[in-house]
TIRO-2110 file (N, C-alpha, C; in Angstrom, 1 decimal):
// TIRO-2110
-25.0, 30.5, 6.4, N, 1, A
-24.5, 29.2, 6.8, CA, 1, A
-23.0, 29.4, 7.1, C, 1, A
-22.5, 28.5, 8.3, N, 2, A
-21.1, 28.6, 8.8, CA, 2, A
-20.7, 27.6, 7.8, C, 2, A
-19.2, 28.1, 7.2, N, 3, A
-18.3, 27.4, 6.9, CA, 3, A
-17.2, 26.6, 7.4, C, 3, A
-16.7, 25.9, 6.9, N, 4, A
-15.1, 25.5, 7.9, CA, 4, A
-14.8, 24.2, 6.7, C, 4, A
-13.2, 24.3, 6.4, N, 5, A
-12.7, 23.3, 5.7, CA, 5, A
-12.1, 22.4, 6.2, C, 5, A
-11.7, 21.2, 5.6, N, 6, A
-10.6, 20.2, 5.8, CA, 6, A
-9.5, 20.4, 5.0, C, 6, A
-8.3, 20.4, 5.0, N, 7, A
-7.1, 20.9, 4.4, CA, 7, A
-6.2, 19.5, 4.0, C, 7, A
-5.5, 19.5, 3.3, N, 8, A
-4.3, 18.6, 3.5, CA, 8, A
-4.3, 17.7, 1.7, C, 8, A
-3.1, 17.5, 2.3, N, 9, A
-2.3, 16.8, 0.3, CA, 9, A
-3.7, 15.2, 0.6, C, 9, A
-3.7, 14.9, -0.8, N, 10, A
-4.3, 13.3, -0.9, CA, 10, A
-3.9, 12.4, -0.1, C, 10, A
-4.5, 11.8, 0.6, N, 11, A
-4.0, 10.4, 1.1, CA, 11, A
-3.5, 10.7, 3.0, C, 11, A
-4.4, 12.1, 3.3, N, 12, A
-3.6, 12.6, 4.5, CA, 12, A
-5.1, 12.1, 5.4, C, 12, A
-5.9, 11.4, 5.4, N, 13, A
-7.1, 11.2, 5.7, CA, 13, A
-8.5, 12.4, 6.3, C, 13, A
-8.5, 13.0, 5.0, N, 14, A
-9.3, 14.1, 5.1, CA, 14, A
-10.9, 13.6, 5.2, C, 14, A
-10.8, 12.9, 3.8, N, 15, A
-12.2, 12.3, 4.1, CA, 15, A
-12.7, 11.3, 5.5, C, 15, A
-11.6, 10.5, 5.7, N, 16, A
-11.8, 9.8, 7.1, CA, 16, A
-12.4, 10.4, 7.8, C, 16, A
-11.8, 11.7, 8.6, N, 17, A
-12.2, 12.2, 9.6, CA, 17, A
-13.5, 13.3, 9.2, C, 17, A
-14.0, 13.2, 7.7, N, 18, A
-15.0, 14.0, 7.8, CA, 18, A
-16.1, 12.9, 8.2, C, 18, A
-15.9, 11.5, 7.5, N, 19, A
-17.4, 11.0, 7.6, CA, 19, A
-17.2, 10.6, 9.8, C, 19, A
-16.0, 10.8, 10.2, N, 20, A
-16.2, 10.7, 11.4, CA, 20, A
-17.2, 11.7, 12.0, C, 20, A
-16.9, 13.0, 11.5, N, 21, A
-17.2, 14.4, 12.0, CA, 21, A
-18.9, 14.3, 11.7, C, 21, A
-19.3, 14.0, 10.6, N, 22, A
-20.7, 14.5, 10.3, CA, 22, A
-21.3, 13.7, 11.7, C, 22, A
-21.1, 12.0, 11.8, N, 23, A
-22.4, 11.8, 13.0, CA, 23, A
-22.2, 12.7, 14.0, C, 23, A
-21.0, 12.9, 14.4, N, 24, A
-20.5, 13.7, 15.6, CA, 24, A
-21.8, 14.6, 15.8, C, 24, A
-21.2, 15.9, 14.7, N, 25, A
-21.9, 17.0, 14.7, CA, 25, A
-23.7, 16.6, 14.7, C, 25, A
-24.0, 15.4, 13.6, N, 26, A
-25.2, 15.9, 13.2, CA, 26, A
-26.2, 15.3, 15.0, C, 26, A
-25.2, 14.2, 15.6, N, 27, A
-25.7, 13.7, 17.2, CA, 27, A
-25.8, 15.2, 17.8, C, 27, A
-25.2, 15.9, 17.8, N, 28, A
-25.3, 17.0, 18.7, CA, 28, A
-26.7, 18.0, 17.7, C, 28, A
-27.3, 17.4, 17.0, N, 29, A
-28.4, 18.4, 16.8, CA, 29, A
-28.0, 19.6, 15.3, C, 29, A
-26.8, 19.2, 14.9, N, 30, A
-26.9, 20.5, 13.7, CA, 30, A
-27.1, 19.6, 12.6, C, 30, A
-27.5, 20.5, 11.8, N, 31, A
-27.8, 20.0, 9.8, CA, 31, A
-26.6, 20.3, 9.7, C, 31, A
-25.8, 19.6, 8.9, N, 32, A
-24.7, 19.4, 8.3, CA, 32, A
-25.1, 19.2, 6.7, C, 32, A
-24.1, 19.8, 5.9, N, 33, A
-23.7, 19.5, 4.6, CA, 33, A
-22.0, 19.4, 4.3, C, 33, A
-21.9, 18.8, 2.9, N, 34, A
-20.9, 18.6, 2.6, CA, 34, A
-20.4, 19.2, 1.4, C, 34, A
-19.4, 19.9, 1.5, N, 35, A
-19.1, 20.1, -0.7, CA, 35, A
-17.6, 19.4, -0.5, C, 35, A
-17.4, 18.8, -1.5, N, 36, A
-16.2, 18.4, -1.3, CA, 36, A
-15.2, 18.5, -3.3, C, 36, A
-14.2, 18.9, -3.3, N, 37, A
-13.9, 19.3, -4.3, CA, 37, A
-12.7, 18.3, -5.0, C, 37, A
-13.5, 17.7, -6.1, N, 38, A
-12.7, 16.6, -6.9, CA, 38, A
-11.9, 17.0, -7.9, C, 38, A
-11.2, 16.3, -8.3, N, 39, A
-9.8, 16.8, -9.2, CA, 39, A
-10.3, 16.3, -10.7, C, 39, A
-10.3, 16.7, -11.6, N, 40, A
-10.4, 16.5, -12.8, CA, 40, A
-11.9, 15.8, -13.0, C, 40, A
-11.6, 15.2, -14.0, N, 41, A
-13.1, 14.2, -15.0, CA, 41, A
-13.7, 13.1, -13.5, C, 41, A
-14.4, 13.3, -13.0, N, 42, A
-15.3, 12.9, -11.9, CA, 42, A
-16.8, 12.3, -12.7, C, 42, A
-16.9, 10.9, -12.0, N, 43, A
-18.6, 11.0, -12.6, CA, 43, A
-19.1, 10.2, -11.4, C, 43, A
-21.0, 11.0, -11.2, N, 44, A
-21.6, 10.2, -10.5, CA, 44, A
-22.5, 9.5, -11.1, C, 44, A
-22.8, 9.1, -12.4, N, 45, A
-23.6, 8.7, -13.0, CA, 45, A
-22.8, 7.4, -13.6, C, 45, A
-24.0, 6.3, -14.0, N, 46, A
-23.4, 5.2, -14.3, CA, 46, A
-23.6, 5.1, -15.9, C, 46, A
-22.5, 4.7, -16.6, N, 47, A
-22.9, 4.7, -18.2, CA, 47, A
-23.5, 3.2, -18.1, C, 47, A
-24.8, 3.8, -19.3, N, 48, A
-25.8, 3.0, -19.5, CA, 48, A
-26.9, 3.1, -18.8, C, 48, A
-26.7, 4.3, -18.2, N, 49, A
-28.7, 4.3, -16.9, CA, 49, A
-29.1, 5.5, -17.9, C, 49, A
-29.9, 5.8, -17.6, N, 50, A
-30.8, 7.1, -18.7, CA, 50, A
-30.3, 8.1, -17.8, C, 50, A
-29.5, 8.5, -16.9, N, 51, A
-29.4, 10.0, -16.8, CA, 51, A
-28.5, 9.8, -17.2, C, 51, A
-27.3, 8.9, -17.4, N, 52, A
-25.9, 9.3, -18.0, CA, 52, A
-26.1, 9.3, -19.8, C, 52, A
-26.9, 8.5, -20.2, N, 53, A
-27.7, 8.7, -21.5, CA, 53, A
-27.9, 10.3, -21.7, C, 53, A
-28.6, 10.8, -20.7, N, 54, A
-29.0, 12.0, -21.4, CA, 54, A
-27.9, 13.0, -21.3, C, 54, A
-27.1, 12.9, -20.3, N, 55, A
-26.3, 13.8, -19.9, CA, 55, A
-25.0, 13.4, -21.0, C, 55, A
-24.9, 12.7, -21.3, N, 56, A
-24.3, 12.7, -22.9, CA, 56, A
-24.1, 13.0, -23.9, C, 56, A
-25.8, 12.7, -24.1, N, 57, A
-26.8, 13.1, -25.4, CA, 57, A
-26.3, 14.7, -25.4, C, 57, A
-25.9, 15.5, -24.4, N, 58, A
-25.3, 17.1, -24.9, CA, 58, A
-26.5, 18.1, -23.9, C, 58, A
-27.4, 17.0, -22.4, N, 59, A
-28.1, 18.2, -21.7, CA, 59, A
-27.1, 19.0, -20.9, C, 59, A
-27.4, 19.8, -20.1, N, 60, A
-26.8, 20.9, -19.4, CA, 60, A
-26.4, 20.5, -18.2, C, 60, A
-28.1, 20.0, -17.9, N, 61, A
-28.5, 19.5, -16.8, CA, 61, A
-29.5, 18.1, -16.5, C, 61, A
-29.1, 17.7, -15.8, N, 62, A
-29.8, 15.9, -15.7, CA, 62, A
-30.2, 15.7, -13.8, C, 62, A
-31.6, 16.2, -13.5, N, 63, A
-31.7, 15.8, -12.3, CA, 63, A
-32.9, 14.2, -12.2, C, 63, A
-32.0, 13.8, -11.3, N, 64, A
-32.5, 12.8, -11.0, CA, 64, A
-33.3, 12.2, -10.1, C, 64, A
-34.6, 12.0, -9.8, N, 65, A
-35.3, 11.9, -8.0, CA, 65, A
-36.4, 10.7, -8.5, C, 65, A
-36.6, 10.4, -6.7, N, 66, A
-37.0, 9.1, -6.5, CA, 66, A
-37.6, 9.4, -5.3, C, 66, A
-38.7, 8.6, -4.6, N, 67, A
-39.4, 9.0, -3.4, CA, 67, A
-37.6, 9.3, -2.4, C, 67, A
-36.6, 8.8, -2.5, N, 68, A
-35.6, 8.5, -1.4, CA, 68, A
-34.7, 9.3, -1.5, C, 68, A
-34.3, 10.1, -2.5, N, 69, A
-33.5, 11.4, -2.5, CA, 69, A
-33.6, 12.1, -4.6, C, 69, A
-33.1, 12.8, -4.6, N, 70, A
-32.8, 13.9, -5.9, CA, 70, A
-31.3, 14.0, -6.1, C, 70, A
-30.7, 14.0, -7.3, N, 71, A
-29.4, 14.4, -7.4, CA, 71, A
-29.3, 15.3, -9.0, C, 71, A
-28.7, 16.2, -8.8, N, 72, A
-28.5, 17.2, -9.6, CA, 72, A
-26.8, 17.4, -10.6, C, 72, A
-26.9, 16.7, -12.2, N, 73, A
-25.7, 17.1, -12.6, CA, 73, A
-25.6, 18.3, -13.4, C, 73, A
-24.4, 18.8, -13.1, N, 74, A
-24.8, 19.9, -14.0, CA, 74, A
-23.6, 19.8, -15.2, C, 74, A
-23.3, 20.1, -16.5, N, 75, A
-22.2, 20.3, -17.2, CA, 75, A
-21.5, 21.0, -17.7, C, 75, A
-20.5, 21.3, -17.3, N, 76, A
-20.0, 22.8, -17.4, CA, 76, A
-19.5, 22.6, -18.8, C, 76, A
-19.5, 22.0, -19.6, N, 77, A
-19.1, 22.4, -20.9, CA, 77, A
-18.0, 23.0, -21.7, C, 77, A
-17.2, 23.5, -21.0, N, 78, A
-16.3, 24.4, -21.4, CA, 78, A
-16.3, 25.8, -20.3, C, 78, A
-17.5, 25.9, -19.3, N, 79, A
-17.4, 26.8, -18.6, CA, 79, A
-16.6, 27.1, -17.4, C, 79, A
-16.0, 27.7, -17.2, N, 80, A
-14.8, 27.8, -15.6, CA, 80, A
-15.7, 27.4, -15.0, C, 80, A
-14.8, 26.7, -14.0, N, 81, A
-15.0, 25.7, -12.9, CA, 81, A
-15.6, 26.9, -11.9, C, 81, A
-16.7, 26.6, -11.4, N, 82, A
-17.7, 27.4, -10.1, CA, 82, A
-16.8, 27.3, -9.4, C, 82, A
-16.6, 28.9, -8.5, N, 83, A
-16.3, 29.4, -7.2, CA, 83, A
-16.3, 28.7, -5.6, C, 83, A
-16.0, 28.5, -5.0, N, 84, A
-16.6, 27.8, -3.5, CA, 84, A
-17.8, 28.5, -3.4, C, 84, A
-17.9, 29.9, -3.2, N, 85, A
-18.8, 30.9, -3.2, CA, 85, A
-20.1, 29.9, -3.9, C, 85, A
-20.3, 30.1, -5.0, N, 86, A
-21.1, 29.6, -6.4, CA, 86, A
-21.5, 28.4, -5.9, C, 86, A
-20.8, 27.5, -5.3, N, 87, A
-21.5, 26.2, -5.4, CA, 87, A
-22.0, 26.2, -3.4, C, 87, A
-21.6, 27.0, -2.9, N, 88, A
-22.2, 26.9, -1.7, CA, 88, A
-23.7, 27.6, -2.2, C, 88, A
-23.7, 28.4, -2.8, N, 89, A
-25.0, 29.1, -3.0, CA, 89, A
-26.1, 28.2, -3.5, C, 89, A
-25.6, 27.1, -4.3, N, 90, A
-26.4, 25.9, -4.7, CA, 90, A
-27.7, 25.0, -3.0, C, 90, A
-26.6, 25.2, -2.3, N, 91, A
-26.9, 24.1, -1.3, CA, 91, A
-28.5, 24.8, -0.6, C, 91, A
-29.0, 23.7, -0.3, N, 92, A
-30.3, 24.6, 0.9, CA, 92, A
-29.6, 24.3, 2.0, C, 92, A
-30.0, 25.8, 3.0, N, 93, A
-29.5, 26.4, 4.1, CA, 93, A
-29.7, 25.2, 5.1, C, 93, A
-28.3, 24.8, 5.6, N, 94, A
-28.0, 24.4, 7.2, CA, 94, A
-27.3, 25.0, 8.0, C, 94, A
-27.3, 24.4, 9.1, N, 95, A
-26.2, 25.0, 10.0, CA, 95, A
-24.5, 25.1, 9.9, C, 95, A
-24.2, 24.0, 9.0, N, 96, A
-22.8, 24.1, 9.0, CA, 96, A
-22.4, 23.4, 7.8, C, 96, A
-22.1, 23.9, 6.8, N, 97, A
-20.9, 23.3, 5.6, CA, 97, A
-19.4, 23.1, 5.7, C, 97, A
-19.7, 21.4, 5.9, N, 98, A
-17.9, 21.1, 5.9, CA, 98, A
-17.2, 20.8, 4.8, C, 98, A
-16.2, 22.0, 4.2, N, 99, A
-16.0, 22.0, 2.7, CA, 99, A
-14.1, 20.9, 3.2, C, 99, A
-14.2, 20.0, 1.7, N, 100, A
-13.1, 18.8, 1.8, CA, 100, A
-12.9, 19.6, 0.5, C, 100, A
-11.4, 19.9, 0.9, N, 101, A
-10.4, 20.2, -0.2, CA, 101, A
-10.3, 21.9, -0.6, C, 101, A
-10.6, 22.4, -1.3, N, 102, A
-10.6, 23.6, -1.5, CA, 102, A
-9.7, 24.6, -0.4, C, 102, A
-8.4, 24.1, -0.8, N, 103, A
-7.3, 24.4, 0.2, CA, 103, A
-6.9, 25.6, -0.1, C, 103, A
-6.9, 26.5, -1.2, N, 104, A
-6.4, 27.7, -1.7, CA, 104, A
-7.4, 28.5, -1.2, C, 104, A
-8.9, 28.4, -0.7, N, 105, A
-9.9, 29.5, -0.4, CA, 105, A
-9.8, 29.9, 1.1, C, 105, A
-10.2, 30.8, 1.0, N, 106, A
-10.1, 31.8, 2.2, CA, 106, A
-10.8, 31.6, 3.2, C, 106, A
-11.1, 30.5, 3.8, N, 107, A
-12.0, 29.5, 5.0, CA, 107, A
-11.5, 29.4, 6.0, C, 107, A
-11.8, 29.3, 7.1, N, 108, A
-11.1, 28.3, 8.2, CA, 108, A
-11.4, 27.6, 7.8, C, 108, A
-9.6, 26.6, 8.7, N, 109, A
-9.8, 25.3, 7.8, CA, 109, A
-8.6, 24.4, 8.9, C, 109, A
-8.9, 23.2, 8.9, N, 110, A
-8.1, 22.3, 10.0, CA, 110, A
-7.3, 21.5, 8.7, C, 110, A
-6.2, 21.8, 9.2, N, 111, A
-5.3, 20.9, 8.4, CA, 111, A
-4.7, 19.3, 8.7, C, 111, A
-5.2, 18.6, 7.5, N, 112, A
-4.8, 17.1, 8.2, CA, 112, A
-3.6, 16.8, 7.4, C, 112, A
-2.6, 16.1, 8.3, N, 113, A
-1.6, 15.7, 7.9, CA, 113, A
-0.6, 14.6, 8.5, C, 113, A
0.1, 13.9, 8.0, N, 114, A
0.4, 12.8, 8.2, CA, 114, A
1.8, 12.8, 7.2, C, 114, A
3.2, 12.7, 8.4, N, 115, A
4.1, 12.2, 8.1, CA, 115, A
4.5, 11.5, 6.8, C, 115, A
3.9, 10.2, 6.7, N, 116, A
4.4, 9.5, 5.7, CA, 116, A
4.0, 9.8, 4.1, C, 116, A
3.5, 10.8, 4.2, N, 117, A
2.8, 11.6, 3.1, CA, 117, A
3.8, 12.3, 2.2, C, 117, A
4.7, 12.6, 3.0, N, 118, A
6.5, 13.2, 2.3, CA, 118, A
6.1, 14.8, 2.1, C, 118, A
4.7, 15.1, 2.6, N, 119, A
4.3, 16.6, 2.1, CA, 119, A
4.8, 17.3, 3.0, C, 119, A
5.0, 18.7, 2.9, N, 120, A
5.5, 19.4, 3.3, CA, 120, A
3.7, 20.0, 4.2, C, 120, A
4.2, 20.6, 5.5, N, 121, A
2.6, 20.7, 6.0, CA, 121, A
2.5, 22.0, 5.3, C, 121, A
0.6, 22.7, 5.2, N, 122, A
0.3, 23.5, 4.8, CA, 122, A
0.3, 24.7, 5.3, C, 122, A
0.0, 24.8, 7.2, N, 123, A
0.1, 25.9, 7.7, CA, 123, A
1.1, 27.0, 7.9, C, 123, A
2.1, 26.9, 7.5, N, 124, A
3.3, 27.8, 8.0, CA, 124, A
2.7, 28.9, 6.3, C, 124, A
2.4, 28.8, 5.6, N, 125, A
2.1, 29.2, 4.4, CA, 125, A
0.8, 29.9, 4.2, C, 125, A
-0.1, 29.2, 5.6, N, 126, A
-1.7, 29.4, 4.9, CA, 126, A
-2.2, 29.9, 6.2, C, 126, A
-2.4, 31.3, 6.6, N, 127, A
-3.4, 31.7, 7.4, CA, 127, A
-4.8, 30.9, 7.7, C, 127, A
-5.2, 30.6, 6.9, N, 128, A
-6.3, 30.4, 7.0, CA, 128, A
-6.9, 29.1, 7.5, C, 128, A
-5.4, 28.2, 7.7, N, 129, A
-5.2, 27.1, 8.9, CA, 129, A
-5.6, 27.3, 10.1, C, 129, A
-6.4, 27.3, 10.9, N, 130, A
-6.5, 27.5, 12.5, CA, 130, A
-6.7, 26.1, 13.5, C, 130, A
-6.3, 25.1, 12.6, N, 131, A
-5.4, 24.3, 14.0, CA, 131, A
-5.3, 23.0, 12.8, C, 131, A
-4.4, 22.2, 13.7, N, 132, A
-3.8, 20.9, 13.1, CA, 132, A
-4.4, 20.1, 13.6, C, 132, A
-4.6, 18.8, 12.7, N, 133, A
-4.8, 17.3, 13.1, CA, 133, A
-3.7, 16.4, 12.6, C, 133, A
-3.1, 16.1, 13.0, N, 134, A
-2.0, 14.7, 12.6, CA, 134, A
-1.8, 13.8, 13.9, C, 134, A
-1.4, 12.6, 13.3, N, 135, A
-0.1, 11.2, 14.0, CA, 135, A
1.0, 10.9, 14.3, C, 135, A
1.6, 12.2, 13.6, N, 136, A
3.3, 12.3, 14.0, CA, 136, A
3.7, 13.6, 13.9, C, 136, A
4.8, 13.6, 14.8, N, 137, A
5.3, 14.7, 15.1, CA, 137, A
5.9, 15.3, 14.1, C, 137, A
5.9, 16.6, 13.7, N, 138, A
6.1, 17.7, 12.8, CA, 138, A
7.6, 17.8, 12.4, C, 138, A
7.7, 17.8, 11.2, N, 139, A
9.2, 17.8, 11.1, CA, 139, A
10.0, 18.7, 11.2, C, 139, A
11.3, 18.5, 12.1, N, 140, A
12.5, 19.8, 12.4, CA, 140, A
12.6, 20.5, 11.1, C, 140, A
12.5, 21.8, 11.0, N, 141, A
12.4, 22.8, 12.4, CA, 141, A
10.9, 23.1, 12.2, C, 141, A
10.0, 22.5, 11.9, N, 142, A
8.7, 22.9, 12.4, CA, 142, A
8.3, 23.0, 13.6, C, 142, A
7.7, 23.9, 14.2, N, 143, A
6.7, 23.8, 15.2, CA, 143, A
5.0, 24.3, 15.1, C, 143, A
4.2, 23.8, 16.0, N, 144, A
3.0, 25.0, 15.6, CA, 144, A
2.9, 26.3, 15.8, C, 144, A
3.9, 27.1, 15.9, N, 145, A
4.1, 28.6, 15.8, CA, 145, A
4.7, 29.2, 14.7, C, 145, A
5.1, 28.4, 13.7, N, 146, A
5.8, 28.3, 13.0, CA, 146, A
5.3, 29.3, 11.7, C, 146, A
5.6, 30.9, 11.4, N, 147, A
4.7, 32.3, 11.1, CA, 147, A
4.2, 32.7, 11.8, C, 147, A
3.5, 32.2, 12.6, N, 148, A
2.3, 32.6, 13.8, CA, 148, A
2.8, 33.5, 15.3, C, 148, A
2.2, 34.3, 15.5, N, 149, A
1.8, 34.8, 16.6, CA, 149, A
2.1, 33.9, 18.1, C, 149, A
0.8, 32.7, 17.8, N, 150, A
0.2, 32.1, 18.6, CA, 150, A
0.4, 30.3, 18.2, C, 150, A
0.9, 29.8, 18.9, N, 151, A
0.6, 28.1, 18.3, CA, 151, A
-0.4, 28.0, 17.6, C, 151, A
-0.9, 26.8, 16.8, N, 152, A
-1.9, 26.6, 16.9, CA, 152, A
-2.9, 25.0, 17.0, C, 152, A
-3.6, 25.0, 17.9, N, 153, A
-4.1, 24.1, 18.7, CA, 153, A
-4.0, 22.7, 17.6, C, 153, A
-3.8, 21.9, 18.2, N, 154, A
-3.6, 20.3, 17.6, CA, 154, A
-4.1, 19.6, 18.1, C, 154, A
-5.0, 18.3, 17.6, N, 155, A
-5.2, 17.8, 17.5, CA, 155, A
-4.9, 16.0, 17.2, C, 155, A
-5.4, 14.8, 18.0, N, 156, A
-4.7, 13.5, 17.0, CA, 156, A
-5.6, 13.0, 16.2, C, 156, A
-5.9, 12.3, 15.0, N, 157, A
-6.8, 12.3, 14.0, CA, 157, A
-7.8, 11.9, 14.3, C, 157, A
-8.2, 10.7, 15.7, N, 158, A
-9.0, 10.4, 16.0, CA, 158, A
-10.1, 10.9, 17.1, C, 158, A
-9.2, 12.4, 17.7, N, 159, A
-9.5, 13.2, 18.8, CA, 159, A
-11.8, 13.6, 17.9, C, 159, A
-11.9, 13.0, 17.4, N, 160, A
-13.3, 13.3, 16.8, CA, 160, A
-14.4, 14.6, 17.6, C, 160, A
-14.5, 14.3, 18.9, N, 161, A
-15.4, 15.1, 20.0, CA, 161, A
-14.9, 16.2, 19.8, C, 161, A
-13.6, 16.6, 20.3, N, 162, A
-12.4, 17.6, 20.5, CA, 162, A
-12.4, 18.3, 19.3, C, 162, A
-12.2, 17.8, 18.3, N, 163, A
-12.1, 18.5, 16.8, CA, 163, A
-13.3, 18.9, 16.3, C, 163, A
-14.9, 18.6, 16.7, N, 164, A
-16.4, 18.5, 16.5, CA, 164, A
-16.6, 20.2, 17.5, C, 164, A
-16.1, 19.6, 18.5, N, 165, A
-16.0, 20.8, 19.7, CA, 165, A
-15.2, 22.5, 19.3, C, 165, A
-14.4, 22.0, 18.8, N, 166, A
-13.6, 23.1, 18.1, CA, 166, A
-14.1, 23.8, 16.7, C, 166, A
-14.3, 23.1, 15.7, N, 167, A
-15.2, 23.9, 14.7, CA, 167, A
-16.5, 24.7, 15.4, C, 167, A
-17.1, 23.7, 15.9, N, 168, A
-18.4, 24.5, 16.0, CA, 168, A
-17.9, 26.2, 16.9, C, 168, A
-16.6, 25.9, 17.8, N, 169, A
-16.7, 26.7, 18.5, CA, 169, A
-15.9, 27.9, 17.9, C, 169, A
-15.1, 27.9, 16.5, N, 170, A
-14.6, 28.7, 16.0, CA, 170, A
-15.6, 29.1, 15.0, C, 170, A
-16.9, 28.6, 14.6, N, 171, A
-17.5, 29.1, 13.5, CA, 171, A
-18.7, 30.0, 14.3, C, 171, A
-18.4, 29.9, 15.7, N, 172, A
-19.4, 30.4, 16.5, CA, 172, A
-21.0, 30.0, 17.0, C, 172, A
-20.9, 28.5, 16.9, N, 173, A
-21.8, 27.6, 17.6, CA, 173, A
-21.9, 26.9, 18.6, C, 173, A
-22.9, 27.3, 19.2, N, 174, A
-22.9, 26.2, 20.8, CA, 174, A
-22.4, 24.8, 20.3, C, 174, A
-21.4, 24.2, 21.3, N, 175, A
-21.5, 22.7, 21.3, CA, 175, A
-22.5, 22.0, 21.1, C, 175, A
-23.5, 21.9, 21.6, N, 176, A
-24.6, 21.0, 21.3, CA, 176, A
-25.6, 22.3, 21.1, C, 176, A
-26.9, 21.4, 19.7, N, 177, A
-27.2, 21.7, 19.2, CA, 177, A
-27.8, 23.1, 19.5, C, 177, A
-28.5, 23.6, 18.1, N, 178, A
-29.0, 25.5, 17.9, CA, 178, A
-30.2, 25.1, 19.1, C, 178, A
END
């Protein structure tokens, strides 16, 4: 399965432009998945339904299914937090996993970013950036060469087609579908 990340501090609209990106991609014909990597105590379960009951009660694991989908919790217990690796290996095989967050791993990865954020951008720091999305212009003395060799290609957050166009064509997939 091809990879590719979304990059950038909280609040830089990462998630925005993924749930843009999935119809994109999945109109053009690919299976898409998603992993996306949450910060601390996270729950998808609601207290008081029987799977968060049991998943309480001290199980491991609590899956859940219904004629309309299956969801799977697992509880790590005290165990280190799974790999990107590790939990991609979970997923059944598609064409393309778009990983949100997991900004330290070694992916290509488009970095989103946005001025008013006060963040410092990620790329001058992170190889493994291969192009920008943002709204405002880069703060002095940044540019997109900025470490690099070569600029690297930019994007504006809404450019959706263009940035759909570009993954697939850096993970080495036809524009429209296999």
């Amino acid at each position: 399965m091809k990879l590719f990340g979304l990059a950038g501090w909280s609040g830089s609209g990462k998630t925005t432009l993924m749930v843009q990106l999935i119809p994109e991609l999945t109109g053009r014909g690919y299976r898409v998945s998603t992993l996306k990597h949450a910060h601390h105590d996270f729950d998808v379960d609601q207290p008081g339904k029987d799977s968060h009951r049991h998943r309480t009660a001290g199980a491991t694991e609590v899956l859940v299914a219904s004629s309309q989908r299956w969801a799977l919790m697992h509880e790590l217990r005290g165990a280190p937090e799974p790999t990107l690796a590790d939990l991609v290996s979970k997923l059944s095989p598609v064409d393309l996993v778009l990983v949100e967050g997991f900004k330290r791993d070694p992916i290509p990865k488009l970095e989103i970013w946005r001025a008013e954020n006060g963040k410092a951008p990620l790329f001058p720091d992170d190889p493994t950036v291969v192009a920008l999305a943002a709204d405002d212009p880069l703060p002095p003395p940044l540019s997109l060469t900025a470490g690099r060799a070569a600029p690297l290609p930019r994007f504006a957050l809404d450019a959706v087609p263009a940035i759909a166009t570009f993954i697939l064509a850096h993970v080495g997939l036809p524009p429209y579908g296999p």
